[in-house]
ROSEMI-137293 format. One record per residue: chain; x, y, z of N, C-alpha, C in turn. Coordinates in nm, 4 decimals. Layout:
N
SITE chain      npx      npy      npz     capx     capy     capz      cpx      cpy      cpz
SITE     A        X        Y        Z        X        Y        Z        X        Y        Z
...
! end
This chain:
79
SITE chain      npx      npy      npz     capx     capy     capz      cpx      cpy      cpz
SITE     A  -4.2712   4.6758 -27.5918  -4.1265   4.6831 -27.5986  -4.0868   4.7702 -27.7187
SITE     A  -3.9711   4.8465 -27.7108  -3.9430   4.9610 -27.8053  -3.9136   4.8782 -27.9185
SITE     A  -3.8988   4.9301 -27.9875  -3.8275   4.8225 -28.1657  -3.6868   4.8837 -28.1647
SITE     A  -3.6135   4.7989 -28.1688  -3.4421   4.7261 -28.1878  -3.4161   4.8561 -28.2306
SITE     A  -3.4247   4.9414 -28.2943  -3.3740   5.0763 -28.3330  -3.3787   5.1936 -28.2360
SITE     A  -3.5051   5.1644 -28.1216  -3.5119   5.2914 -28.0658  -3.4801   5.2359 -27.9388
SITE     A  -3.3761   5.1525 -27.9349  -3.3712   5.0877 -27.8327  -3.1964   5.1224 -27.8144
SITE     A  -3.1461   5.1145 -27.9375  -3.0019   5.1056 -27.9858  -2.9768   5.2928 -27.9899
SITE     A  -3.0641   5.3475 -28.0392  -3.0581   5.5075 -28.0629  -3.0782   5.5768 -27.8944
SITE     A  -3.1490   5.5514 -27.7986  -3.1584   5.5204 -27.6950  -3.0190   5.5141 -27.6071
SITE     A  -2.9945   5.3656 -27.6171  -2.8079   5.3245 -27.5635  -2.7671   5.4262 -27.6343
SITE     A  -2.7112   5.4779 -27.7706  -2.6529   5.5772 -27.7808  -2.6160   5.6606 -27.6713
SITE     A  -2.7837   5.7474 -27.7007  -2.7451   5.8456 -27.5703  -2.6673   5.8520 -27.4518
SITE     A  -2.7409   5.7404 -27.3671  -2.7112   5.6799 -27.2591  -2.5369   5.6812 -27.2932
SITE     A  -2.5063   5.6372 -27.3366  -2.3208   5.6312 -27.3334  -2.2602   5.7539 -27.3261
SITE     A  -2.3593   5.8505 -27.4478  -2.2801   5.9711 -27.4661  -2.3165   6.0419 -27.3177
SITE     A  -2.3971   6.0521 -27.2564  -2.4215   6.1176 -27.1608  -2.3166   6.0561 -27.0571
SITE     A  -2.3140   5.9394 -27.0651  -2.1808   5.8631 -26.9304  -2.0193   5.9181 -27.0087
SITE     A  -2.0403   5.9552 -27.0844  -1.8770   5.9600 -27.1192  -1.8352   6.0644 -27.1055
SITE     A  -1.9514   6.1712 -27.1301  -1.9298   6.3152 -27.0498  -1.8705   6.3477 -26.9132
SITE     A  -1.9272   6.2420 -26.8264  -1.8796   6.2487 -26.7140  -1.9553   6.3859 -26.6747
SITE     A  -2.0510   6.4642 -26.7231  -2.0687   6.5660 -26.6122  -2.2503   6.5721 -26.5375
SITE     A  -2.2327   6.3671 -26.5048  -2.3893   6.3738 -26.4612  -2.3785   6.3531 -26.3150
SITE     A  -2.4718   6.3977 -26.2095  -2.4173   6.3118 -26.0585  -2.4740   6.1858 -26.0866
SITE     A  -2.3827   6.1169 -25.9787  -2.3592   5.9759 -25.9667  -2.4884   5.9328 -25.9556
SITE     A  -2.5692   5.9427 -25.8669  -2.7119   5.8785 -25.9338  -2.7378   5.8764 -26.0064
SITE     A  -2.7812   6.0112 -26.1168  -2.7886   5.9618 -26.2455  -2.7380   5.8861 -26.3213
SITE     A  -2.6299   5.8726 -26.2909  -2.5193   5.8371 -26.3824  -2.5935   5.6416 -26.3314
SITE     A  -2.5704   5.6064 -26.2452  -2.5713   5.4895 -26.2121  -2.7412   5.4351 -26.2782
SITE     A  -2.8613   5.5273 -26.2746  -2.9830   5.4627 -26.3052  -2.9897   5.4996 -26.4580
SITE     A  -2.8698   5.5678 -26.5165  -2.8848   5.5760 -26.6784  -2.7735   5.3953 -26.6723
SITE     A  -2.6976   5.3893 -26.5985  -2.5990   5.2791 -26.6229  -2.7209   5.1545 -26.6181
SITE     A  -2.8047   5.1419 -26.5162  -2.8980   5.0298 -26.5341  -2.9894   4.9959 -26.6154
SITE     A  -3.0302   5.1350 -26.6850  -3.0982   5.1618 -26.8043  -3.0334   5.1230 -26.9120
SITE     A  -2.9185   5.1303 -26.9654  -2.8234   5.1033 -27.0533  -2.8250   4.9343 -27.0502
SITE     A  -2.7591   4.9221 -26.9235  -2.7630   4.7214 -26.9302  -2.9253   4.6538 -26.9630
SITE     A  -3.0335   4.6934 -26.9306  -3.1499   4.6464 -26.9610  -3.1392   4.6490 -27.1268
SITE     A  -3.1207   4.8114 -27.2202  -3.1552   4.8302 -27.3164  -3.0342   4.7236 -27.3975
SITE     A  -2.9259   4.6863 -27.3630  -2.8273   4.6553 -27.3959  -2.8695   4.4955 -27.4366
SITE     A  -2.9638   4.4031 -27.3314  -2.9570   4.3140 -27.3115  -3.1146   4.2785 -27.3884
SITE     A  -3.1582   4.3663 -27.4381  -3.3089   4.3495 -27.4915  -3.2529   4.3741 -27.6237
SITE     A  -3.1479   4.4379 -27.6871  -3.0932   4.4353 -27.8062  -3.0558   4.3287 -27.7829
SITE     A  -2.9699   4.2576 -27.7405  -2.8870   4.0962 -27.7526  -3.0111   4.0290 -27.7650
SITE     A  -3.1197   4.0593 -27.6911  -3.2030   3.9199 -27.7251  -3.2369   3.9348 -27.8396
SITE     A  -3.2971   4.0375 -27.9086  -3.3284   4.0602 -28.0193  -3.2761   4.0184 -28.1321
SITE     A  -3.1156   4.0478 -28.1128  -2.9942   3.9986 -28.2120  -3.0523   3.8434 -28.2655
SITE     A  -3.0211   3.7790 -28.1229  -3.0069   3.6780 -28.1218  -3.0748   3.5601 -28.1649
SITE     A  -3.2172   3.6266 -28.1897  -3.3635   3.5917 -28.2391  -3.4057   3.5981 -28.3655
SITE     A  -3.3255   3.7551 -28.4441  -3.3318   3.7294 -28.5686  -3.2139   3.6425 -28.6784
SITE     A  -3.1107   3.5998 -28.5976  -3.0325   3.5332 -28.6108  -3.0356   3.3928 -28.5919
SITE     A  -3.1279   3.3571 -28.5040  -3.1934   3.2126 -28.5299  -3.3045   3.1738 -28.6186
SITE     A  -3.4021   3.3083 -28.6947  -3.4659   3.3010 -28.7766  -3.3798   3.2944 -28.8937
SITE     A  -3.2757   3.3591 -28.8977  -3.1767   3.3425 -29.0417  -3.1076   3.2246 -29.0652
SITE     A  -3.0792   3.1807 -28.9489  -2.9968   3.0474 -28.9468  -3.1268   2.9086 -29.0111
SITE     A  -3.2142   2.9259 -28.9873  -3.3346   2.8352 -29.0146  -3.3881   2.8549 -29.1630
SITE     A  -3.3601   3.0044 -29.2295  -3.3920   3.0184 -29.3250  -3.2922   2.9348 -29.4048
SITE     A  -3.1439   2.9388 -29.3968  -3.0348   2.9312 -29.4617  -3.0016   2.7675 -29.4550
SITE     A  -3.1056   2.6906 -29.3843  -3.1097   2.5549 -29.3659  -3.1613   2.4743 -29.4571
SITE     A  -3.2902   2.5759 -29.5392  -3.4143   2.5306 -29.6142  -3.2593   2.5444 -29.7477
SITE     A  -3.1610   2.5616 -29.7911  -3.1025   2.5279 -29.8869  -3.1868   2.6631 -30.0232
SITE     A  -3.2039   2.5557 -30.1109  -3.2790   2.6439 -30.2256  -3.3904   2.6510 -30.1918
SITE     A  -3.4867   2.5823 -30.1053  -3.5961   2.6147 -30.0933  -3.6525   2.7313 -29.9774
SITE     A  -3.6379   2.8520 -29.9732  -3.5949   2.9761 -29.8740  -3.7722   2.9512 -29.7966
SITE     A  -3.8244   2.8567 -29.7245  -3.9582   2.8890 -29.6272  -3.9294   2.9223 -29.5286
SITE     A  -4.0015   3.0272 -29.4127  -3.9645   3.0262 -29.3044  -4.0555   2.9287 -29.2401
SITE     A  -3.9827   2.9236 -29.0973  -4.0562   2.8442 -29.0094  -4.0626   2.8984 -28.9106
SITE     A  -4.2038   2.8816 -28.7654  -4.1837   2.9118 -28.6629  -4.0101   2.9140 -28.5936
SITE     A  -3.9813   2.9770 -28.5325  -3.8290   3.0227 -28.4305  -3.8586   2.9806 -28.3439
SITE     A  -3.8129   2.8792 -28.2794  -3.8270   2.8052 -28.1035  -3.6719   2.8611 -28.0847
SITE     A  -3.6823   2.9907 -27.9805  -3.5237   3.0321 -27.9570  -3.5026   2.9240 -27.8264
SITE     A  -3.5734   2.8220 -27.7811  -3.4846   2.7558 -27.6873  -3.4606   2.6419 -27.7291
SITE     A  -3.4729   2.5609 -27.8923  -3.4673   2.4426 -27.9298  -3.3285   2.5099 -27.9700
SITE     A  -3.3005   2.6777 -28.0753  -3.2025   2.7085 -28.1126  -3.1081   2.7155 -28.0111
SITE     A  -3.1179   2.7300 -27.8799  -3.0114   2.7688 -27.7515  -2.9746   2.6136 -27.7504
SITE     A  -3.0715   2.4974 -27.7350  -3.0232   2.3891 -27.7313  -2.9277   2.3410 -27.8272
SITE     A  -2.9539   2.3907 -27.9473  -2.8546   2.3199 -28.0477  -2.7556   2.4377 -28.0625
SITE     A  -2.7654   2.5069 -28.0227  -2.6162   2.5459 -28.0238  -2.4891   2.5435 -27.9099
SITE     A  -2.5509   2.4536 -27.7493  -2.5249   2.4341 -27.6571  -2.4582   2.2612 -27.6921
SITE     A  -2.4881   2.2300 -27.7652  -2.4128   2.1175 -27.8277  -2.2634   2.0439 -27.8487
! end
């Protein structure tokens, strides 16, 4: 899987090329599916190092990390 940067530099493109408007519609539509994949592999990503931060910021003064269970974190924030 690409790393969160070349993933985001990537979508870039992908937008600038759709906003041009001067791709045919196929393209246009399998850069659009390309975009929602890359779009949605950044959100997970987000979302992962953001449950590692939230766990850090738990430990108070004592900053350890701990394993990230992102579905114990989906649970408690489904709460």
């Amino acid at each position: 899987m690409p790393k969160f940067e070349e993933c985001l530099q990537r979508l870039e493109k992908i937008v600038d090329q759709l906003e041009r408007g001067d791709v045919p519609l196929e393209q246009a539509l399998a850069l659009f599916e390309e975009g929602m994949k890359l779009s949605n592999d950044c959100r997970s990503e987000l979302e992962s190092a953001e449950g590692k931060v939230e766990i850090l910021l738990k430990q108070g003064n004592k900053v350890t990390p701990q394993p990230f269970d992102a579905d114990a974190t989906e649970a408690r924030t489904k709460k």
